[in-house]
N, C-alpha and C positions, 0 to 999 in steps of 0.2 A: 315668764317661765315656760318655761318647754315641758314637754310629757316625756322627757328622756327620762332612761332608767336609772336607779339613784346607787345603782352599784353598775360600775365599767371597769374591765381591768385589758380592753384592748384599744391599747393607746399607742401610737407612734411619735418617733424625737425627727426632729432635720437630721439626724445622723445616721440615718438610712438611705439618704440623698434624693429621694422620693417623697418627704414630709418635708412640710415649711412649720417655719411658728420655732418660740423658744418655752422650755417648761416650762417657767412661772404660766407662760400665756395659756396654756393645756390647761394648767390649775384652776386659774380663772376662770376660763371660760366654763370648763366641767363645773364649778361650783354653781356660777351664777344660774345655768341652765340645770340646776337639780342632783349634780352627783354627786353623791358623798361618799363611797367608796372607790377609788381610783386607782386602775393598777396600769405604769406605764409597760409595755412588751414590743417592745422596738423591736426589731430583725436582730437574730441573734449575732452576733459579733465571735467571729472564728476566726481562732489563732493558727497562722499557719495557709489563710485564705483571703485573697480580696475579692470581691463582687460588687462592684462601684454600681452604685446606684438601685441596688437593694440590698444591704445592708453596709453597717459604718465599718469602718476597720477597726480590728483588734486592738489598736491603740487607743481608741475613744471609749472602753470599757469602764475605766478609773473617774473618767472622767461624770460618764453617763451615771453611774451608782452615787458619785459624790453628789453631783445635781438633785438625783431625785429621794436621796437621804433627806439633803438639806429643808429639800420643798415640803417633806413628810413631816419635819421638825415645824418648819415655820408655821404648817398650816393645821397642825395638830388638834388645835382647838375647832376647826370646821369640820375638818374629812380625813378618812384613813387615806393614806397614799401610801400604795407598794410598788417596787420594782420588779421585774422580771423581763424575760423574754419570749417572744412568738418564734419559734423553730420547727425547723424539719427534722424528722429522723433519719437518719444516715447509716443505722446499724451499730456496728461497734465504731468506726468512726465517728469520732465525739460523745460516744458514749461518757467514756470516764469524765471529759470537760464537763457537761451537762451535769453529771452527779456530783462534781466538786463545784457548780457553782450553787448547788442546793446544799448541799450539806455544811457547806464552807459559813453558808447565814447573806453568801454575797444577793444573791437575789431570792423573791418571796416565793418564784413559783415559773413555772414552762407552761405555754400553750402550747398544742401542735397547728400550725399551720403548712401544710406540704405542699407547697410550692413545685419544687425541683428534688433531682436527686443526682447524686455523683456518680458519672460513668467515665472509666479512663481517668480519673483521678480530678476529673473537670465536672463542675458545675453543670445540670443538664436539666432543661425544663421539659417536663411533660410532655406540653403541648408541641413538642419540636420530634417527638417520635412520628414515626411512617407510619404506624399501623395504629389503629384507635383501639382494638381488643389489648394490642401488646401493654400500651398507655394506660388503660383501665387497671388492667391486670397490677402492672406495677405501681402504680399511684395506690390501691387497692391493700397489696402490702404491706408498703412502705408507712400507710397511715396505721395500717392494725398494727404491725410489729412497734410501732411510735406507742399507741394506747397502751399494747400489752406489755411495756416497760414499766410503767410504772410511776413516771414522772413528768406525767402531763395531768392539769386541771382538768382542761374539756378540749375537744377539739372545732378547732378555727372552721369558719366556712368548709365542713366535710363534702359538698353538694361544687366543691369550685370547679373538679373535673371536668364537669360541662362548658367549660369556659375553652379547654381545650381540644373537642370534638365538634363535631357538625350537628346533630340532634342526639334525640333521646332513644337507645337502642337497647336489645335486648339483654346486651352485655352491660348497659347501664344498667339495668335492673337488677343481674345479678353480683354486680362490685354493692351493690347500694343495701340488699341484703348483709351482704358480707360484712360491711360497716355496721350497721344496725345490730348486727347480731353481737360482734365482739363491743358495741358503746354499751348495750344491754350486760353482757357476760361480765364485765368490768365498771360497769357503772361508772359510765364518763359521760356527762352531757355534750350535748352536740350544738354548737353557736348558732343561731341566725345572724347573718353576719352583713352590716348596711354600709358596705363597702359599696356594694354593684347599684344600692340605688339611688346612688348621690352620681355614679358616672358611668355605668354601663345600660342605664336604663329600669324601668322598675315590672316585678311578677306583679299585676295589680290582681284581683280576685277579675276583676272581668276582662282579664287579657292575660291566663296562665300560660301561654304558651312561648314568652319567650323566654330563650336559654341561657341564661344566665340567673347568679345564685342571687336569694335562695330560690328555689327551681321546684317547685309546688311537686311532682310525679314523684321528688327526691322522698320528700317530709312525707306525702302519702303515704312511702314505706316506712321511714320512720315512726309515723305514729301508728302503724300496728304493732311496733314493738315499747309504745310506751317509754321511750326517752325523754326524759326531759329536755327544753332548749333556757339558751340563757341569750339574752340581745347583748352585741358584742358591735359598739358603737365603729371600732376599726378607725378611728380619728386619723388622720393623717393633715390635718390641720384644725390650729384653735377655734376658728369658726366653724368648724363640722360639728361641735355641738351643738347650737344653736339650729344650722340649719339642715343639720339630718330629719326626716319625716319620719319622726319617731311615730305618729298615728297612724303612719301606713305598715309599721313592722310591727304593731302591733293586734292592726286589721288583718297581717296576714298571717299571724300565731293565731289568732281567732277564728281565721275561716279555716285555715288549716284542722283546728281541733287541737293543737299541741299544747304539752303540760310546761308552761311556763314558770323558771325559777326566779324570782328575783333576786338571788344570790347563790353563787358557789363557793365551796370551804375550800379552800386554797390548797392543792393537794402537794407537800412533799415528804416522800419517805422517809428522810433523813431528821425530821424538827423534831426534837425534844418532847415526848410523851408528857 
């Protein structure tokens, strides 16, 4: 048994075309190594859009919900299992889709993970802008106006910016405020998210320096504002439960000083009081 945390709700399906493995195998594996609440957030699936190879197409929607209904039924007696999705904000652009798939009962719940954003009606990553303030500035945005909607949990890896600049600048400091103030104002926890150190490399306490999340100067600021985090496994395959280094993400909530939740109430506006 692993020291993985016993609540995950960021889980990915083969049908973002970026994860391997089949649900049942996620299930599996999540149980045997310790989780019992399990929530899958695949790449959100937009109608109207393909982007082959991070996210599945609109037609695999029906398909993805029936799956992880079923697995929820079967395994009911072990572990909660919810559906949702990990998305970007786009503005009103997908807005209304987003609030009808909460309200509708179709999925449990939205993370925000901000990836990219649409410019000229196309797909646009971040890290593919010319100027690194411009890039800050609008990733910056695009994640607050996502929070200050309304219909995200926590947000995903908030610290991934760094993935798309050169180091840590002064402009990083003041997006990172910004973040911190409005997860504060809105009380949305912020994920440590162990995507980067299964394959980007890992922040160890005696090697903070390199750039990639989560990204220790990030959390500095965040813990003077007192947010919580929540570890956000980011599976993109069944054996990433087993061998993600959960004692090392939890060494660095430790050394960091951050207030660690073991569970977050699954936020949507729309469910029945």
């Amino acid at each position: 048994m692993t020291n993985a945390p016993k609540f995950n709700i960021h889980t990915h399906t083969y049908r973002c075309g970026h994860a391997t493995g089949q649900d049942h195998e996620y299930v599996e594996a999540a149980y045997q190594n310790g989780v019992r609440y399990l929530g899958f957030s695949d790449h959100v699936f937009l109608p109207g859009r393909s982007d082959p190879h991070m996210r599945g197409d609109y037609s695999l929607l029906d398909d993805y919900l029936s799956s992880i209904r079923g697995l929820a039924d079967e395994f009911k007696d072990k572990m909660t299992i919810k559906v949702g999705f990990e998305a970007e904000w786009y503005h009103q652009e997908y807005e209304a889709y987003y609030q009808d798939l909460l309200q509708s009962g179709k999925i449990d719940y939205l993370i925000l993970g901000q990836h990219c954003c649409i410019l000229n009606n196309r797909f646009f990553g971040y890290g593919y802008m010319a100027d690194d303030d411009q890039l800050l500035d609008r990733y910056a945005n695009d994640l607050i106006a996502g929070m200050e909607s309304g219909l995200f949990t926590y947000v995903c890896h908030p610290d991934i910016f760094l993935v798309f600049i050169g180091g840590w600048t002064a402009k990083c400091i003041e997006i990172t405020h910004r973040i911190c103030k409005a997860a504060k104002s809105l009380q949305i926890p912020l994920e440590i998210n162990m995507g980067a150190s299964r394959y980007r490399g890992k922040n160890r306490p005696d090697d903070p320096l390199i750039p990639v999340y989560p990204y220790p100067k990030f959390w500095e600021i965040a813990k003077q504002y007192d947010i919580p985090v929540i570890i956000g496994v980011d599976a993109h395959s069944p054996d990433e439960f087993a061998s993600s280094d959960y004692n090392w993400v939890r060494a660095f909530i430790k050394w960091m000083g951050l207030r660690l939740l073991d569970e977050v109430e699954l936020r949507n506006p729309y469910a029945p009081k």
